[in-house]
C-alpha positions as CSV (number, residue, x, y, z in Angstrom):
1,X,2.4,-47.3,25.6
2,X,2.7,-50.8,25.7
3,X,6.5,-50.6,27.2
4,X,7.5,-48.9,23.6
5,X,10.0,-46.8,23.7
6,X,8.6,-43.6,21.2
7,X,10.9,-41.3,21.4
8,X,14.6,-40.5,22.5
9,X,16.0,-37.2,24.4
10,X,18.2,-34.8,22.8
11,X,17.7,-31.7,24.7
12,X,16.2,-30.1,27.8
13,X,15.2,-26.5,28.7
14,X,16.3,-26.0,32.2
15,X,17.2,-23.1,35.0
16,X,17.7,-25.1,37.9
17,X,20.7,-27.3,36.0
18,X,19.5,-30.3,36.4
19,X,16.3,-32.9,35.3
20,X,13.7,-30.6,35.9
21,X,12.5,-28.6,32.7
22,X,11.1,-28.9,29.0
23,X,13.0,-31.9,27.5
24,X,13.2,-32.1,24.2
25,X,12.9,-35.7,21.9
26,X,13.3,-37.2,18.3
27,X,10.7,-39.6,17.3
28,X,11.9,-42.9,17.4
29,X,11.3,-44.3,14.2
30,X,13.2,-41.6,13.3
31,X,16.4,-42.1,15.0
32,X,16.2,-46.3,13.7
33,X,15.9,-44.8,10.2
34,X,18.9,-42.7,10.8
35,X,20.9,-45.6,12.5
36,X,20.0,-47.9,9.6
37,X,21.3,-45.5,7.5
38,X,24.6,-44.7,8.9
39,X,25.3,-49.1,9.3
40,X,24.4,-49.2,5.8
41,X,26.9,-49.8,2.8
42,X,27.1,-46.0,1.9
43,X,27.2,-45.0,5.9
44,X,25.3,-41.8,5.0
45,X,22.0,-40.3,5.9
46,X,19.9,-40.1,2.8
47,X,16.7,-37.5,2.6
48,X,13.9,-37.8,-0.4
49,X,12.7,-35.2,-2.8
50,X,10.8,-34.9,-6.0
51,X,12.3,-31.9,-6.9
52,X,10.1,-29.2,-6.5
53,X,10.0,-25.4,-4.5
54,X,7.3,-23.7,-2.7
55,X,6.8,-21.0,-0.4
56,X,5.3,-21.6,3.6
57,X,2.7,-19.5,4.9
58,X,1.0,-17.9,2.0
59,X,-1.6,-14.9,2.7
60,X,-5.3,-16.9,3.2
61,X,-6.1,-14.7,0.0
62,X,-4.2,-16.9,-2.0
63,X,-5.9,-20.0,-0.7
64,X,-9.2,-18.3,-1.4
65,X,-8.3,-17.3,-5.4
66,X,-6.8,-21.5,-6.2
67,X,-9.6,-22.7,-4.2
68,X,-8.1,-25.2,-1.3
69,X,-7.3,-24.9,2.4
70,X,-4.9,-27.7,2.7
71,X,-2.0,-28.3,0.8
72,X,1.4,-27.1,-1.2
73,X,1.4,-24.7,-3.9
74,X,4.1,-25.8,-6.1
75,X,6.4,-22.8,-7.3
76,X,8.6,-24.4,-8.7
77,X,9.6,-27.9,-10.5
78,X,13.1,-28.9,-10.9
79,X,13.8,-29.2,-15.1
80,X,14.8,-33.2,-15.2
81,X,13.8,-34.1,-11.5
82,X,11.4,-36.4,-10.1
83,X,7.8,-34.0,-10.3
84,X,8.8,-33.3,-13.5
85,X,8.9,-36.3,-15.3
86,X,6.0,-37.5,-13.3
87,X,3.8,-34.3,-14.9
88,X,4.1,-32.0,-12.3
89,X,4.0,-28.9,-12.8
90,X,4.1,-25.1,-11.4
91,X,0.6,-23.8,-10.1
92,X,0.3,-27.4,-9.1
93,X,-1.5,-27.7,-5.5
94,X,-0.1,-31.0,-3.8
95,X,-2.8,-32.2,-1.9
96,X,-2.2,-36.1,-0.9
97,X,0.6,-38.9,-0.9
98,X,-0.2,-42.1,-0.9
99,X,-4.0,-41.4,-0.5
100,X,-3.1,-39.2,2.9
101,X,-3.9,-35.7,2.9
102,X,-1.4,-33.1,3.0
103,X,-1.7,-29.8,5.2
104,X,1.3,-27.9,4.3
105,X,4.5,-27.9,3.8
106,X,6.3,-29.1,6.7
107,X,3.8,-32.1,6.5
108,X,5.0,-32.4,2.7
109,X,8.5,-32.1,3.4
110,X,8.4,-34.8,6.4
111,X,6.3,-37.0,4.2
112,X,9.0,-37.2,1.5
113,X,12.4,-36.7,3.2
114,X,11.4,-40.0,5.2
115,X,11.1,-41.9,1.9
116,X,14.3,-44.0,0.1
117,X,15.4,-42.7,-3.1
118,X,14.2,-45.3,-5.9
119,X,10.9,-45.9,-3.9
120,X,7.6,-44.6,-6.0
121,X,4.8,-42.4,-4.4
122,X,1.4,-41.3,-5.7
123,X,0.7,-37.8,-5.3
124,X,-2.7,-36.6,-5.5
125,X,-2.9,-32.3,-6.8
126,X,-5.0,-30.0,-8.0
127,X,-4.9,-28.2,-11.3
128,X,-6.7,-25.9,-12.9
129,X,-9.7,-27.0,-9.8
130,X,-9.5,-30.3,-11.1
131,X,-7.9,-33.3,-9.4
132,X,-5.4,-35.4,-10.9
133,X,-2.3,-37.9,-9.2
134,X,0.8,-38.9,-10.4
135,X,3.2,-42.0,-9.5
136,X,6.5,-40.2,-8.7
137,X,9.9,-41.9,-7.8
138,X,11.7,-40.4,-4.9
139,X,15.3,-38.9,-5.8
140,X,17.8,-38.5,-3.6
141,X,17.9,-34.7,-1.8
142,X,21.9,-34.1,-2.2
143,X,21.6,-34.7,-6.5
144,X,18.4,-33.8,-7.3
145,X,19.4,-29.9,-7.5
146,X,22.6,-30.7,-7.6
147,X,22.3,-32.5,-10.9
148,X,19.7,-30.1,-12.1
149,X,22.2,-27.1,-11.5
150,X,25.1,-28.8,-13.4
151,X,23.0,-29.5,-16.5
152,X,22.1,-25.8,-16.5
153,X,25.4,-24.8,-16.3
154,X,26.5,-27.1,-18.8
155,X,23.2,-25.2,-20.9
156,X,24.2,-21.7,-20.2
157,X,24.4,-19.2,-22.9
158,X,27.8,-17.6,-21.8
159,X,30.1,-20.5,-21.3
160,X,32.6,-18.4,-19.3
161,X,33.4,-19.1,-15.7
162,X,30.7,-17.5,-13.5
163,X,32.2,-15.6,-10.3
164,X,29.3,-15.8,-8.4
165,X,28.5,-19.6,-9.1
166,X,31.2,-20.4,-5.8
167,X,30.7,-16.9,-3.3
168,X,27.0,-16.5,-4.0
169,X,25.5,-19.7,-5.5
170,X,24.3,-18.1,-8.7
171,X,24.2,-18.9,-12.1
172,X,23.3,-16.0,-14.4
173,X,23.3,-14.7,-18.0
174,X,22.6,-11.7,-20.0
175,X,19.1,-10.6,-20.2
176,X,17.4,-11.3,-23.9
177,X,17.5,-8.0,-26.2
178,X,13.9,-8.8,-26.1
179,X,13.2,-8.9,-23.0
180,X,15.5,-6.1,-22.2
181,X,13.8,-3.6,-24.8
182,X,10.5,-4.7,-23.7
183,X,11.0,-3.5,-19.4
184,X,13.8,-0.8,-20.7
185,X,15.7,-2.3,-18.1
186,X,19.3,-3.4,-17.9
187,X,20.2,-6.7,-15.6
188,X,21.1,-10.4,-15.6
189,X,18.9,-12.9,-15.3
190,X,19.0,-15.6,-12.5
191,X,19.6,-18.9,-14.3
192,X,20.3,-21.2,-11.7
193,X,20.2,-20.8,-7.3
194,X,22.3,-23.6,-5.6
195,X,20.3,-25.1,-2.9
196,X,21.7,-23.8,0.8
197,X,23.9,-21.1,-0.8
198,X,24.1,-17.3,0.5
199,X,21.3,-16.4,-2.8
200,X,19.3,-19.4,-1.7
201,X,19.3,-18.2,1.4
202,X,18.4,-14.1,1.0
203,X,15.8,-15.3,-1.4
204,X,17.1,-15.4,-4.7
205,X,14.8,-17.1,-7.6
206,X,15.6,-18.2,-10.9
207,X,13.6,-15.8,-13.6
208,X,14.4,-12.9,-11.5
209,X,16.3,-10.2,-13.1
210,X,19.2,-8.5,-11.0
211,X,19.8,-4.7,-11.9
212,X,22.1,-3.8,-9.5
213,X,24.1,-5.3,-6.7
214,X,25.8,-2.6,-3.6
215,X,24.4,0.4,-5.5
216,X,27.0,-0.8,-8.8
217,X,25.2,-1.8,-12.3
218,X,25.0,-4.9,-13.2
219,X,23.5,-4.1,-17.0
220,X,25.8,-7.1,-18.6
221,X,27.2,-10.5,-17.2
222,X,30.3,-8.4,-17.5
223,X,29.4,-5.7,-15.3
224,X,27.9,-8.4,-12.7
225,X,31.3,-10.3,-12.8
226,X,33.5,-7.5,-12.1
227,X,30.9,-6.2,-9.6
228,X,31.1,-9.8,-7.7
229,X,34.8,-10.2,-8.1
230,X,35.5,-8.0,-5.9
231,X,32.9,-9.2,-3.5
232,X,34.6,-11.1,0.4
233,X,33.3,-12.6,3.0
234,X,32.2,-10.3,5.8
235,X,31.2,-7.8,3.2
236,X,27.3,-6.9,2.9
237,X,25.6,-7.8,-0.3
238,X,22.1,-6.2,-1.5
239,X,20.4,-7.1,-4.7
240,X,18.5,-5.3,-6.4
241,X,15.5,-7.4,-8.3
242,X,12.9,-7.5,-10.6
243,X,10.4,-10.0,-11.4
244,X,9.9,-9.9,-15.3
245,X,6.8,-11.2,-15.3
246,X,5.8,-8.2,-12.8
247,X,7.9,-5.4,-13.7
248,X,4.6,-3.5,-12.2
249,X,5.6,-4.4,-8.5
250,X,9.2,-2.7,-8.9
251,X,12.4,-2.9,-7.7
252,X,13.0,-5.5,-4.4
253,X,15.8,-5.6,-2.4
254,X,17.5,-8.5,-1.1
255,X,20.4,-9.4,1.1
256,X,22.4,-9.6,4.1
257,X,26.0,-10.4,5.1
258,X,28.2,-13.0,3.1
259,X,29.7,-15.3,5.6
């Protein structure tokens, strides 16, 4: 090792209270990029992102049907973040940065959370089974959904206050008449998910239409307002969901316990 030091101890496993165990270390090029960071002008920790969502561990089936073994399935692109105004789009399979392959999505995530905001990447996908790459400037992880969730606020159809934008992290609106005639179904539709909030958290998508929450309709923003109002913390919340695009798969049910 050259008398480098490579990592530093956080943590150790132990049941005899004392040195011997399963220690526990953060890389150290890690821990100087978070030191830097805190000395710095803005004496914050900043993390990278272009702005996209994707799921971990897919079935192998869906490897097999868009043709790779390595890589990210994009799900989702943030409107006005960095993958999008690069060219990115959903469907997109992220294989490479910077010319280095990609294995999934932890490697992804570790890849771009260690870059500075303003610094540009090239990111080699897949599309349609052909290859393409894009130059991509990193954002910063705090505003990039941030910012994407305030301009979609600022966009929404009903400009009333939302009571579930604070206590669940949603943003939602009435379903089309089109769209509503067209399932028979009455709902709202997921607009916007704040990143980290309870919704985030039990799964909650944008597109996905929400029918009923605790057993109580939710057939009108109204409905889903009164119905969230009276919502507290402790309380147990369960969606009830359906993706439009596959009304075929029915009803799913989401939730857990609002802390």
């Amino acid at each position: 090792m050259n008398g480098e030091v490579v990592g530093v101890n956080t943590a150790i496993f132990t049941q005899s209270n004392g040195y011997q165990g399963i220690g526990f270390a953060m890389p150290s090029n890690t821990v100087v990029q978070v030191y830097n960071d805190l000395i710095s002008a803005g004496h914050k920790v900043t993390r990278g992102s272009i702005g996209i969502r994707f799921n971990q561990g897919l079935p192998s089936a869906v490897n097999r049907v868009y043709g790779f073994k390595n890589g990210v399935l994009v799900q989702m692109v943030q409107p006005g973040g960095p993958a999008e105004k690069a060219g990115l789009k959903a469907g997109d399979i992220i294989i490479s940065v910077d010319g280095r392959p990609i294995k999934d999505g932890d490697d992804l995530v570790n890849e771009i959370t260690s870059r500075h905001p303003g610094s540009t990447i090239r990111i080699g996908y897949l599309r349609d089974g052909k290859q393409g790459d894009a130059s991509v400037t990193i954002g910063d992880l705090d505003k990039v959904f941030a910012d994407a969730a305030a301009r979609q606020s600022d966009n929404a159809p009903d400009d009333r206050a939302d009571a579930g934008e604070a206590k669940l992290g949603l943003v939602v609106h009435d379903v089309p008449p089109a769209t509503a005639t067209k399932l028979h179904i009455a709902g709202v539709i997921v607009q916007s998910v704040r990143t980290g909030s309870f919704a985030d958290l039990k799964g909650l998508e944008p597109g996905l239409l929400i029918t009923r929450i605790n057993r109580q309709p939710t057939g009108s923003k109204d409905q889903y307002d009164a119905v969230v109002s009276k919502i507290k913390t402790g309380d147990d919340v369960v969606f009830e969901v359906i993706d439009p695009h596959h009304p075929e798969s029915g009803t799913n049910y989401l939730g857990g316990t609002l802390e």
